[in-house]
N, C-alpha and C positions, 0 to 999 in steps of 0.2 A: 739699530744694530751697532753694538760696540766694535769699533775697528782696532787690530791689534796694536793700534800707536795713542787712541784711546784708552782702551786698557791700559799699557802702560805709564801713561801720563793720571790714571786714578790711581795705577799700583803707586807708584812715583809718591802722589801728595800724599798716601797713604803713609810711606815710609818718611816721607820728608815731616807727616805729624808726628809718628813717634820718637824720629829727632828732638822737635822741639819740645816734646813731653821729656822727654828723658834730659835736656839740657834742662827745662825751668823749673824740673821738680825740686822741692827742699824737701830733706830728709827730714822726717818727722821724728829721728831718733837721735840727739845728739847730746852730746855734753855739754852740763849749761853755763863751763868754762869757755868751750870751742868758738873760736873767732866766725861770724857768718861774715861770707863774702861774695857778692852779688857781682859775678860778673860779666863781660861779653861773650858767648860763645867761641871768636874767632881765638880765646884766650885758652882753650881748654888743656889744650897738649903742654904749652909752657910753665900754665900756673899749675897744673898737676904737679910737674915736676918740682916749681919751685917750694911747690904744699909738701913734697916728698922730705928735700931739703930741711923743709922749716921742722919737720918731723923729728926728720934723723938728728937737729941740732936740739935734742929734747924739750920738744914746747910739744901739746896738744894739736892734732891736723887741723887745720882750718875747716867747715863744711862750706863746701862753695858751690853755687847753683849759677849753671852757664845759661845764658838765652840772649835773644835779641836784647841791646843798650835800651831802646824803645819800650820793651817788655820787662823790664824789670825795674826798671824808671819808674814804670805805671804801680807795679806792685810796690814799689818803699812809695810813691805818694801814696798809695790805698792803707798804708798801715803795716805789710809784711816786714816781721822784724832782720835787720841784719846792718851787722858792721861798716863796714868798708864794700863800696861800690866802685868799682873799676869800668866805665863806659869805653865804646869805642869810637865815639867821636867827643867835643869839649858839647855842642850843645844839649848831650842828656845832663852831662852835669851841670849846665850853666840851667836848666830847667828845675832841677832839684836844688840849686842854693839858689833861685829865686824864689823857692817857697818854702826859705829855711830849711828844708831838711838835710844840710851836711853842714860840715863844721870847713867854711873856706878857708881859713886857716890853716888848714892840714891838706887842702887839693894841690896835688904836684903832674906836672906833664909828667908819664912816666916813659909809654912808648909811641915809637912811629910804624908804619906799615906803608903797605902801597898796594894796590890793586893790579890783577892782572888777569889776560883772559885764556882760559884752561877750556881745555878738553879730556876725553879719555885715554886710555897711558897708548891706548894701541890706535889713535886716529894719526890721518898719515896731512891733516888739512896743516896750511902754513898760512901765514900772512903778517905783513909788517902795518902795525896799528900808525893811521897816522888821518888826516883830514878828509871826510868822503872814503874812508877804504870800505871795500863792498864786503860790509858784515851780513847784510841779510841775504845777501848771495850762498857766502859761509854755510849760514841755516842751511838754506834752502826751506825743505817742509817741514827742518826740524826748529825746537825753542832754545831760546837763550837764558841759560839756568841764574836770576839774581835773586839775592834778598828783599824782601819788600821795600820799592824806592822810594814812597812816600814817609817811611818811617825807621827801617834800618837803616845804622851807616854805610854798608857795605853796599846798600841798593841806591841809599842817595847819591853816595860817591861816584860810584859807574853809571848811574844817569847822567851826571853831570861830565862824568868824561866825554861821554856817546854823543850828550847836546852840543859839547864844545868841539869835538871833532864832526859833528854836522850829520850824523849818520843815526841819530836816537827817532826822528821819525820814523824810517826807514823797516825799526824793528818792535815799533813800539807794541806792535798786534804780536807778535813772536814771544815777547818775557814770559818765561813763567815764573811768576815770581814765589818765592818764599818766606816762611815764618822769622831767617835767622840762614845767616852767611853759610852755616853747617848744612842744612839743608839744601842750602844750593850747592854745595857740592856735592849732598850726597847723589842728587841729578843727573851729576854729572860723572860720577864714578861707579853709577848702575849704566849709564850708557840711556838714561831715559831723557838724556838734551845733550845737542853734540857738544856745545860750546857752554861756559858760562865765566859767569866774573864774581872773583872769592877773591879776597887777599892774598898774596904770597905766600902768608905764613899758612894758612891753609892747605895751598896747592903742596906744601912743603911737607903736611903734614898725612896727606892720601898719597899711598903710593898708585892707584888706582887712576890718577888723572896728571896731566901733565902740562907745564906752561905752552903757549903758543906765543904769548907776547905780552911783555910791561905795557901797563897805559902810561904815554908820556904823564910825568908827575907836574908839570903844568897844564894840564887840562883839567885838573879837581884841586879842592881845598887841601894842603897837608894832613894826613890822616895823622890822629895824635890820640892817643889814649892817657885821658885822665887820672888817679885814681884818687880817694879822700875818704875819708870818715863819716859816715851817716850822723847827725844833731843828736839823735838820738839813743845812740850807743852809750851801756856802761860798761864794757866790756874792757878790762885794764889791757888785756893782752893785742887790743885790736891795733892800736899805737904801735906797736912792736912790730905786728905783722906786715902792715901797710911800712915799717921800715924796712922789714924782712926785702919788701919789692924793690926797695931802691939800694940794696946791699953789693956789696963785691959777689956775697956769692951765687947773687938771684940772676945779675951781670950774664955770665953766660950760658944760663939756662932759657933765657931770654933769646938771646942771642943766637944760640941753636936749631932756634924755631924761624931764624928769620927776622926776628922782632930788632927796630933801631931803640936801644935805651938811650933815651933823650937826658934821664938826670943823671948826674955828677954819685957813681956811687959810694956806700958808705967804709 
């Protein structure tokens, strides 16, 4: 018999699939000027706008396909063609110019982020994150919404918060994890996990869920977002774009979302 937390946890993977279908798909329709740009999901809402930007300052819209860093990694080594790859951690990109396919030459830190752990906009749970704090108490018989930890950033990240605050045993039967950072909120802003852990700029960008608490930024790696040029781009206008990112005026379209711009801009 399906029990009604059952069922929601199939509805749940059900909608957390068409997320990631709708981030990974590339439009089969595009202009064979338009810059392709592969990038992280957690990037959706910022780079939109800055795609809007690059619009109105008359160039062609970029076509950008959002998905897990891990997931679209796999597809530019399988062959998928496209420009400029923006990861949201350095090791997809240190994975892609070990097997030649970017031009290191053009890889620039672009942003930072942070991790944090969210609820929905109307939970009334509080707690101050810090060593041993009793998260799976938090649960109780509910899961804790991440990205997949073995291979998203946003899931390795808060694994490794959880391990360093001593408390990731505790919850490890609890994760449900997801395809891609986006899906783990959307977990959490249908109300079908009480708790989960998305980026900042994520929480920033659902008004559906709400912060409960930063993970102190010494218990994970610096989150940093790469971006660069695929080896195999001939694409003139993609140089542009990828500066387009590090411009004054991408600066705080960036910034609005949350996101730390790490380079010097133009």
């Amino acid at each position: 018999m399906l029990t009604r937390r059952g069922f929601g946890f199939r509805f749940a993977a059900a909608v957390g699939g068409m997320v990631a279908m709708l981030l990974t798909a590339v439009p089969t329709t595009q202009a064979a000027d338009n810059v392709v740009v592969f990038a992280a999901a957690s990037l959706k809402n910022a780079l939109d706008a800055v795609n809007a930007s690059w619009q109105a300052d008359g160039n062609e819209p970029a076509t950008i396909s959002y998905a897990a860093s891990s997931a679209l990694a796999r597809q530019i080594e399988s062959g998928a063609p496209a420009d400029v790859f923006i990861s949201a951690d350095l090791d997809w990109m240190r994975y892609l110019s070990g097997k030649n396919l970017t031009k290191p030459d053009t890889e620039v830190q672009l942003l930072g982020n942070r991790i944090v752990l969210i609820a929905p906009r109307d939970s009334k749970t509080e707690t101050t994150i810090e060593p041993d704090f009793k998260l799976a108490d938090l649960l109780g018989d509910g899961r804790l919404a991440m990205a997949d930890v073995k291979a998203v950033p946003a899931g390795k990240y808060g694994k490794a918060a959880l391990e360093k605050l001593g408390v990731w045993s505790s919850v490890e039967n609890k994760v449900a994890q997801a395809e891609n950072v986006r899906a783990a909120l959307k977990l959490v802003a249908t109300g079908e996990a009480p708790l989960g852990i998305v980026y900042q700029t994520d929480a920033a960008a659902d008004p559906e869920v709400k912060i409960i608490a930063a993970f102190p930024q010494d218990t994970y790696e610096p989150i940093i977002y790469p971006a660069g040029l695929l080896a195999d781009t001939k694409n003139e206008d993609a140089a542009k774009f990828l500066d387009y990112l590090k411009s004054a005026k991408a600066r705080p379209l960036f910034e609005a979302q949350g996101f730390t711009v790490l380079v010097r801009t133009n």
